[in-house]
Short mmCIF file of the C-alpha atoms (twelve columns), coordinates in Angstrom:
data_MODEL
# 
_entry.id   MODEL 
# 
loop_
_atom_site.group_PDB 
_atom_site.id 
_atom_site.type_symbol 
_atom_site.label_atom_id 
_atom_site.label_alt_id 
_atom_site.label_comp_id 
_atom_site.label_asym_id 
_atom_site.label_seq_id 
_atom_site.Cartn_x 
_atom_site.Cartn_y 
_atom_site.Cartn_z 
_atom_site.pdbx_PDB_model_num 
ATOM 1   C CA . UNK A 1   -82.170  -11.354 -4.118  1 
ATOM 2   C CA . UNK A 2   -80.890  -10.715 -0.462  1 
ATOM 3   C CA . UNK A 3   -77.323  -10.044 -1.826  1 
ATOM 4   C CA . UNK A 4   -78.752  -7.507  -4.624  1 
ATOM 5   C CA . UNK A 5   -79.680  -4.214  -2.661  1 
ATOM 6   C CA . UNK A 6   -78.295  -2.318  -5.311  1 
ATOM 7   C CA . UNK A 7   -80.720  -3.239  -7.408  1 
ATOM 8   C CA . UNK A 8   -83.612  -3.114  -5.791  1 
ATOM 9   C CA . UNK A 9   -82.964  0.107   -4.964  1 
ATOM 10  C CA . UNK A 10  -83.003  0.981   -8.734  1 
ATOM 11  C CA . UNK A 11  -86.225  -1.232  -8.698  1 
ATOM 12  C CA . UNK A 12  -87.883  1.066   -6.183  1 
ATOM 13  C CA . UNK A 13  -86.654  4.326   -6.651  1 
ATOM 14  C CA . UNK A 14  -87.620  4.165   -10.429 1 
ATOM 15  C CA . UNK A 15  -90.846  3.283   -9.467  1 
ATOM 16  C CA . UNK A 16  -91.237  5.704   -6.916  1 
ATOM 17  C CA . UNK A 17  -90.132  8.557   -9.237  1 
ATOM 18  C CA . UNK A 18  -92.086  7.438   -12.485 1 
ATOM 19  C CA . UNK A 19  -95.083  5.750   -11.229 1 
ATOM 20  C CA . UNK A 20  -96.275  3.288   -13.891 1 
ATOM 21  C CA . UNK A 21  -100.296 4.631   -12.138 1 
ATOM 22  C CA . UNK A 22  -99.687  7.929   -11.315 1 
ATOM 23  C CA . UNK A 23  -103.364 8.628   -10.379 1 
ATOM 24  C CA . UNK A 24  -103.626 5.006   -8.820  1 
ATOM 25  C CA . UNK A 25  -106.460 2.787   -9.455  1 
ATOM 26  C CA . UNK A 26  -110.106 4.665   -8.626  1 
ATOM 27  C CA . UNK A 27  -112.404 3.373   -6.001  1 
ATOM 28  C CA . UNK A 28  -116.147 3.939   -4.995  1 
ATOM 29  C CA . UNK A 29  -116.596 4.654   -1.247  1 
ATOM 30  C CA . UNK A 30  -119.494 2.337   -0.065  1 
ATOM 31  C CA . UNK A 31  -120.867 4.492   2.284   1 
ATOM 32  C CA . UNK A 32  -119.940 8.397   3.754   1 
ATOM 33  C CA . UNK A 33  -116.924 9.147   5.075   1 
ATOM 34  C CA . UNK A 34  -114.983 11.792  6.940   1 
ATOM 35  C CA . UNK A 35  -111.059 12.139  6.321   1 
ATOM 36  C CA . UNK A 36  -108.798 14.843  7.730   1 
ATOM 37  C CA . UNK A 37  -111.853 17.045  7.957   1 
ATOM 38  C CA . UNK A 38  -113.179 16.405  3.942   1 
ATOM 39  C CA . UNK A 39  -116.463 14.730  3.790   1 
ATOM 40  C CA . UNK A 40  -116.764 11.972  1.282   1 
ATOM 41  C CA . UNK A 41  -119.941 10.901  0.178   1 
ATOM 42  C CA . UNK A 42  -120.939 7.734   -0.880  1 
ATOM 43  C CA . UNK A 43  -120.894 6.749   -4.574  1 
ATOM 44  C CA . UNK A 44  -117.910 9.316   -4.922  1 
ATOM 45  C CA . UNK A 45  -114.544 7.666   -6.791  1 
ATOM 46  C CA . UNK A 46  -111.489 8.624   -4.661  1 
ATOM 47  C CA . UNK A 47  -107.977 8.196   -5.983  1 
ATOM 48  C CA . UNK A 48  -104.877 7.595   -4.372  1 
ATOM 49  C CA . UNK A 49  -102.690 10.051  -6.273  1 
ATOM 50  C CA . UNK A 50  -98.934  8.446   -6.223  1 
ATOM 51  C CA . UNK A 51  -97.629  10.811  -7.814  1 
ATOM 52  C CA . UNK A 52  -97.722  13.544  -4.884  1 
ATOM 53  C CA . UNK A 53  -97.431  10.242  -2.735  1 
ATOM 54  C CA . UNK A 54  -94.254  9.464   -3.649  1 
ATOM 55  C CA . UNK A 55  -92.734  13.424  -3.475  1 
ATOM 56  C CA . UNK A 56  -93.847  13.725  0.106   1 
ATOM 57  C CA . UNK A 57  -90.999  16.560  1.111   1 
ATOM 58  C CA . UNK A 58  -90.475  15.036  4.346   1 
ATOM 59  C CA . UNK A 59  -90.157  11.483  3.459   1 
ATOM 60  C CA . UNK A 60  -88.463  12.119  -0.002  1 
ATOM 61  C CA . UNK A 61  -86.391  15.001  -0.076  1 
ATOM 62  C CA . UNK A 62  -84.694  15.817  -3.550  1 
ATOM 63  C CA . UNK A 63  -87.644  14.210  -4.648  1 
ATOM 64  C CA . UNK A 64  -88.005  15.227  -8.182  1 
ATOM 65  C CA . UNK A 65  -84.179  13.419  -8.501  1 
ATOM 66  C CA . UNK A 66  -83.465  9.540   -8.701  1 
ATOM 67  C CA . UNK A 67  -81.512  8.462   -6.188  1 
ATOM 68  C CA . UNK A 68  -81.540  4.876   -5.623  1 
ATOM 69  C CA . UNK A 69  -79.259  5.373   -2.916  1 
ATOM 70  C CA . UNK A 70  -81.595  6.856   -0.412  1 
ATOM 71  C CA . UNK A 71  -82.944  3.159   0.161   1 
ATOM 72  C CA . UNK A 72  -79.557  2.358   0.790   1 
ATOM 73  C CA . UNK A 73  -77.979  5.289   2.687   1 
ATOM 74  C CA . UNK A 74  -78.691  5.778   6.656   1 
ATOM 75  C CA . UNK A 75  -79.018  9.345   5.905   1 
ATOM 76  C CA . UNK A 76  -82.285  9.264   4.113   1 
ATOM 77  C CA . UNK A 77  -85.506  9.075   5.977   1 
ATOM 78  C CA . UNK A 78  -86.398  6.190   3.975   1 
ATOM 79  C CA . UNK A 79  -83.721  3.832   4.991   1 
ATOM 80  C CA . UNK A 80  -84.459  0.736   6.392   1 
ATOM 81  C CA . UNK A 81  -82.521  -2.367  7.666   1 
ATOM 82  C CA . UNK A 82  -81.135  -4.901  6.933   1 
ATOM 83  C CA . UNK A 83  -80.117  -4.767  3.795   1 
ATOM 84  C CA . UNK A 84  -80.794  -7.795  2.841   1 
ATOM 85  C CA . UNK A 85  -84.367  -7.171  2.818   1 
ATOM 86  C CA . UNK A 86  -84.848  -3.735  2.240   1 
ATOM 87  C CA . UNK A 87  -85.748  -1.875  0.327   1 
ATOM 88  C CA . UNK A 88  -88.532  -3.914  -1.348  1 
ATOM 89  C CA . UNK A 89  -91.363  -3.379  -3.754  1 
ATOM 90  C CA . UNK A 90  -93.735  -3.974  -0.870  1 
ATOM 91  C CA . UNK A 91  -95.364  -0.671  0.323   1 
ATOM 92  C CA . UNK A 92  -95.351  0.613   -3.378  1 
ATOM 93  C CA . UNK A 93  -98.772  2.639   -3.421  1 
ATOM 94  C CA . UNK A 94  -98.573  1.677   -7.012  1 
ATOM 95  C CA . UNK A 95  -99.701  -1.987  -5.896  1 
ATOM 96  C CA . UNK A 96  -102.590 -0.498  -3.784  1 
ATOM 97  C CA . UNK A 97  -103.219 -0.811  0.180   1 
ATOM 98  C CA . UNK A 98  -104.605 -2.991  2.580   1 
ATOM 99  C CA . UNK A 99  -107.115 -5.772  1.715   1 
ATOM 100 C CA . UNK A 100 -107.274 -4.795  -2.075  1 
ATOM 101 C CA . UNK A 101 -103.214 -4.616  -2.685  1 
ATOM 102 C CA . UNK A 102 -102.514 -6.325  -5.837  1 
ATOM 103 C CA . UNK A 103 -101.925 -10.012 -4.608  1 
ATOM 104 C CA . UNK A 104 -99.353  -10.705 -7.235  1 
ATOM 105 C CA . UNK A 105 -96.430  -8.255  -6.266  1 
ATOM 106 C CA . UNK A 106 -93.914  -10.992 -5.080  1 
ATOM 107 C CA . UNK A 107 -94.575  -12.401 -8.745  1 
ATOM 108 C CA . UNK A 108 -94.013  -8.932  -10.153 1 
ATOM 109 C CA . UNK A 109 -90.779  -8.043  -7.760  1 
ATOM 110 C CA . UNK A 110 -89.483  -11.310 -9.235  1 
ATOM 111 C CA . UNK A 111 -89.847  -10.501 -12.216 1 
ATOM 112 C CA . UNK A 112 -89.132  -6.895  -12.485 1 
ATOM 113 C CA . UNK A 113 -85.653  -8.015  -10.519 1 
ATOM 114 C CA . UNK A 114 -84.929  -10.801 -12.661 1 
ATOM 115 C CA . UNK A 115 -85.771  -8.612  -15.999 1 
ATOM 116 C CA . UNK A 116 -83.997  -5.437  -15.214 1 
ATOM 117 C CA . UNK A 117 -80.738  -7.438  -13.173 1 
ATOM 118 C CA . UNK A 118 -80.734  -9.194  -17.069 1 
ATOM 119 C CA . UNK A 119 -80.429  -6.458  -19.071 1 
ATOM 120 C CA . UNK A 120 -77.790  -4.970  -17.059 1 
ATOM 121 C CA . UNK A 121 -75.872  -7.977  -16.457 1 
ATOM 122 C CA . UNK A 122 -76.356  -8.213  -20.644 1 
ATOM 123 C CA . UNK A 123 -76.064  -5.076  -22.320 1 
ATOM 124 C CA . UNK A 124 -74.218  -1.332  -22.409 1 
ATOM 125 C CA . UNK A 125 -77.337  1.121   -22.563 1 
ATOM 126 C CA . UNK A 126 -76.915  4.874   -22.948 1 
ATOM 127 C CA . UNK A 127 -77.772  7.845   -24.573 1 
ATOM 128 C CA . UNK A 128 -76.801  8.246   -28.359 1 
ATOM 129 C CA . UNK A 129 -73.966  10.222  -28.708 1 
ATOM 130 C CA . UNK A 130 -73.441  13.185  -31.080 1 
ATOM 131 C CA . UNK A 131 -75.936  15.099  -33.286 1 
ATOM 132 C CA . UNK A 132 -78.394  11.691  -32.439 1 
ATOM 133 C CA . UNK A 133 -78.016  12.416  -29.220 1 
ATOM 134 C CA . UNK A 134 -78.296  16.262  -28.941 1 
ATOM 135 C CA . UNK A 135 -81.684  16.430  -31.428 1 
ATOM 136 C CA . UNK A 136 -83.389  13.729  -29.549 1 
ATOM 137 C CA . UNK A 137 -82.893  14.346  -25.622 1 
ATOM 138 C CA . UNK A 138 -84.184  11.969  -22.626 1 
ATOM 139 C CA . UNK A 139 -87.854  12.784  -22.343 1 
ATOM 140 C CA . UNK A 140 -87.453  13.215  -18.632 1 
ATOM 141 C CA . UNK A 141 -91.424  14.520  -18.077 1 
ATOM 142 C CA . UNK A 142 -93.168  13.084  -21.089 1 
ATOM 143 C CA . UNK A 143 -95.157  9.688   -20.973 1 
ATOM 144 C CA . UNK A 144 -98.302  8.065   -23.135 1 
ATOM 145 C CA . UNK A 145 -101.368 9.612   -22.388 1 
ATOM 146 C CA . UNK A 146 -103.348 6.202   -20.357 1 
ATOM 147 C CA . UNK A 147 -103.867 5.421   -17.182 1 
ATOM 148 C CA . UNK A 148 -101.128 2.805   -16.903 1 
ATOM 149 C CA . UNK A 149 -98.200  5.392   -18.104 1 
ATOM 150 C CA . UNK A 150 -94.841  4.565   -20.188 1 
ATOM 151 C CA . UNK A 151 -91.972  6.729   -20.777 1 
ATOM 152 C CA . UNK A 152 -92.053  8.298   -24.288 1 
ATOM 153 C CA . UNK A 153 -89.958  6.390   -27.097 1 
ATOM 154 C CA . UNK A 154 -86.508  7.845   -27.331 1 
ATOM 155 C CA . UNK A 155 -83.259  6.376   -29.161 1 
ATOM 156 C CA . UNK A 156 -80.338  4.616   -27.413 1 
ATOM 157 C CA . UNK A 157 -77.229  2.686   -27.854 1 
ATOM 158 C CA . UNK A 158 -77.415  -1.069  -26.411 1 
ATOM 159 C CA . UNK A 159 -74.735  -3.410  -26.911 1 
ATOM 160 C CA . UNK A 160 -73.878  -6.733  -25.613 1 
ATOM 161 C CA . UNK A 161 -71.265  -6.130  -22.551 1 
ATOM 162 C CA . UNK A 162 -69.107  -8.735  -24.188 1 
ATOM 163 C CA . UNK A 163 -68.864  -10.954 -26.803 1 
ATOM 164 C CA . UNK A 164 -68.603  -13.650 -24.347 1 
ATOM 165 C CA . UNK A 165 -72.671  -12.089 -22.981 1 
ATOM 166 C CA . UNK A 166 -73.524  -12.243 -27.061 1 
ATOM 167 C CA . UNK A 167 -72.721  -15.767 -27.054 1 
ATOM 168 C CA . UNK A 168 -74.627  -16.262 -23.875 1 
ATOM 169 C CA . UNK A 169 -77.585  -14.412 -24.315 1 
ATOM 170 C CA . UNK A 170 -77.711  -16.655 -28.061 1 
ATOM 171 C CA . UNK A 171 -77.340  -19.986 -26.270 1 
ATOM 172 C CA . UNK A 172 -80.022  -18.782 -23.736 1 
ATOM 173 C CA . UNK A 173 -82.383  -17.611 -26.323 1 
ATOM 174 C CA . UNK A 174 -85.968  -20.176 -25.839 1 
ATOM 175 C CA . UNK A 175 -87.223  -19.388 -29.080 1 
ATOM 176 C CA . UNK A 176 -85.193  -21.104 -31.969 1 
ATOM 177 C CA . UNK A 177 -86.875  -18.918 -34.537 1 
ATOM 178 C CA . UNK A 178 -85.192  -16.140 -33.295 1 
ATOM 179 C CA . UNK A 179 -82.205  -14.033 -35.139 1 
ATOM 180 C CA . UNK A 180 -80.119  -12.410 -33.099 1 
ATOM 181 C CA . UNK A 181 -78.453  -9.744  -34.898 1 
ATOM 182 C CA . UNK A 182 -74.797  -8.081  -33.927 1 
ATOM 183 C CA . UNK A 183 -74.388  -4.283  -33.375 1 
ATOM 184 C CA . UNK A 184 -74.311  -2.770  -37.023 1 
ATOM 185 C CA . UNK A 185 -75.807  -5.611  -39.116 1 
ATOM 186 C CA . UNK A 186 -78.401  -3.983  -41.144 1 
ATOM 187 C CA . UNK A 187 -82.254  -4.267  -39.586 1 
ATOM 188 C CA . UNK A 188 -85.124  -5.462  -41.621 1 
ATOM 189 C CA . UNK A 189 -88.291  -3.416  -40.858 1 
ATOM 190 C CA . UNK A 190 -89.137  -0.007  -38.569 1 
ATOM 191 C CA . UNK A 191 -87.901  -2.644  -35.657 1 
ATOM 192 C CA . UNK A 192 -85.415  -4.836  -36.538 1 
ATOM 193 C CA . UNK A 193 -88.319  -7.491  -37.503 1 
ATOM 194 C CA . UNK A 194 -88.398  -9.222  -41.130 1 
ATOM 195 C CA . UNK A 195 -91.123  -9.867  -43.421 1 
ATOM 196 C CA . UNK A 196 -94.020  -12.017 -41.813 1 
ATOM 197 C CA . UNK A 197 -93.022  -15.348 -42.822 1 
ATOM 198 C CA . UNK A 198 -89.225  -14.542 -42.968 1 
ATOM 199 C CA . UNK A 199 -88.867  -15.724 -39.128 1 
ATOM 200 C CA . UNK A 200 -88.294  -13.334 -36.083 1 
ATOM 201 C CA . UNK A 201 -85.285  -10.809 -35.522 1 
ATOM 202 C CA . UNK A 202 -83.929  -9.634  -32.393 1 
ATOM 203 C CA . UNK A 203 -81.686  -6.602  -32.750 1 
ATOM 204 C CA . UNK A 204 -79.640  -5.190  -30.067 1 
ATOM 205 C CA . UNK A 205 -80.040  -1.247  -31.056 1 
ATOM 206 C CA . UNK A 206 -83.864  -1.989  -32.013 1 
ATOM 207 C CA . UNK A 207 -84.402  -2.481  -28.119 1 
ATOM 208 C CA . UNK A 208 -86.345  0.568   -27.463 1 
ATOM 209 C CA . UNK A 209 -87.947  0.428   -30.508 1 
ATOM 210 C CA . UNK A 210 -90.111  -2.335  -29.167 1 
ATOM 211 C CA . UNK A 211 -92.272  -0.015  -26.846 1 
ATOM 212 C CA . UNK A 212 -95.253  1.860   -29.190 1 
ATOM 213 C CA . UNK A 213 -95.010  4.804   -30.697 1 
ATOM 214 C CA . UNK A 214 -96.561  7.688   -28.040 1 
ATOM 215 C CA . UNK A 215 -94.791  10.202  -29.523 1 
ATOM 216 C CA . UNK A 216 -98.604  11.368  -30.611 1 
ATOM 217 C CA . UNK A 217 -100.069 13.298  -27.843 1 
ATOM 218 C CA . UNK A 218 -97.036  12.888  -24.945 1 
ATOM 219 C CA . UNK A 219 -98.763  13.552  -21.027 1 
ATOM 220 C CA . UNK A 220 -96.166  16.484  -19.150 1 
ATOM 221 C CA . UNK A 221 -95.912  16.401  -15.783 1 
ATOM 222 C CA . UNK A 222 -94.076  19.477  -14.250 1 
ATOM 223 C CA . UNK A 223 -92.956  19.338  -10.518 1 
ATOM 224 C CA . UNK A 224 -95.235  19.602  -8.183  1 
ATOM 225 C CA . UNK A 225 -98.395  18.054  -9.991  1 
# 
C-alpha cells in the first residue's frame, strides 16, 4: 500500500469522522485515580469518547467535514511524512491505546484497504438521481442504535466501471454458486437473493441492500456531541 496514500486517506478520514465506536470500548479502573484534576474511583467504567476525540478543534479543524486530504496536505495539522507511510490506521482511538489496542489492526488495515480499493477499482457508486434521489437523501447524522454503529440504509446506484471490470469481477468470483446479475436484470427477493434452494444472487444495485434494516429507531448525532 505505500503507493496508495490516496486511499488511505479515505480509510482514515472516514473513520475518523464516523467512528464505527463512537463511545469506545468501556473499562473498569482497578484502583483510584486522579486525571486533569477529576478523581476517578475505583470500580468506575471510563470511556474513551472518539467521537469528541476525533473533532478536537485544534487538531481537526473543519472537523464536522470529510476531508481526506488533510492526511495528505502539509497544511493540516495532521500531516505527516512520508507519504508512503502515512497516514495509517495506527493511532485510530477506535482500535484502543496502549497495552490493550486491538492486536489485529494490521489485519483490519489490510483488509479495510484491500475491500474499499476493490470496490472502487470495481464499481460507479453514487447517489440516485431524480425523484429517488431527492425523497431519500444521504443520512449524513443517522446510524443503528448499538454500540458498534453503521450508517443508516439508504439507496444508491452501483455499476460495474466497465464491462471489461464485469467480466473480471465474474472470473474472480470464489463461489461458483453465485449469479452475478447485470445492471437492470430483474432481482429475485427484497435483496437481489432467490428462493432458498434456487442458488445465490449477487446484484450490482442490491449492494447496499445487504447492510440490515436500521431504519427502526436511527441514533442522531448533531455537532458537537
Amino acid at each position: 500500500m505505500p503507493k496508495l496514500p490516496v486511499l488511505r486517506a479515505v480509510v482514515k478520514e472516514t473513520l475518523r469522522w464516523r467512528q464505527p465506536t463512537p463511545l469506545g470500548v468501556p473499562h473498569i479502573l482497578e484502583e483510584d485515580d486522579v486525571y486533569e484534576g477529576y478523581f476517578m474511583p475505583k470500580g468506575a467504567m471510563i470511556h474513551a469518547n472518539h467521537y469528541l476525540i476525533s473533532r478536537e478543534p485544534n487538531q481537526f479543524p473543519e472537523a464536522d467535514e470529510w476531508r481526506p486530504e488533510r492526511w495528505l496536505d502539509p497544511s493540516w495539522p495532521t500531516y505527516k511524512e512520508p507519504l508512503s507511510e502515512f497516514p495509517t490506521v495506527r493511532g485510530d482511538p477506535g482500535f484502543g491505546y496502549g497495552v490493550r489496542a486491538c492486536p489485529g489492526i494490521d489485519l483490519v488495515a489490510t483488509e479495510l484497504y484491500t475491500t474499499i480499493g476493490s470496490i472502487a477499482w470495481g464499481f460507479n457508486i453514487k447517489r440516485k438521481e431524480g425523484k429517488a434521489g431527492y425523497e431519500n437523501p444521504v443520512p449524513w447524522y443517522q446510524t443503528n442504535p448499538y454500540v458498534i454503529t453503521m450508517a443508516s440504509q439508504f439507496p444508491a446506484d452501483v455499476t460495474p466501471r466497465s464491462s471489461e471490470k464485469a467480466r473480471i469481477i465474474r472470473q474472480l468470483t470464489e463461489d461458483p454458486s453465485l449469479t452475478v446479475r447485470a445492471v437492470g436484470e430483474k432481482s429475485e427477493g427484497q435483496f437481489g437473493r432467490p428462493e432458498e434452494g434456487s442458488g445465490k444472487t449477487f446484484d450490482w444495485e442490491g449492494l447496499t441492500a445487504l447492510a440490515p434494516d436500521h431504519d427502526k429507531g436511527p441514533r442522531m448525532y448533531p455537532a458537537g456531541v
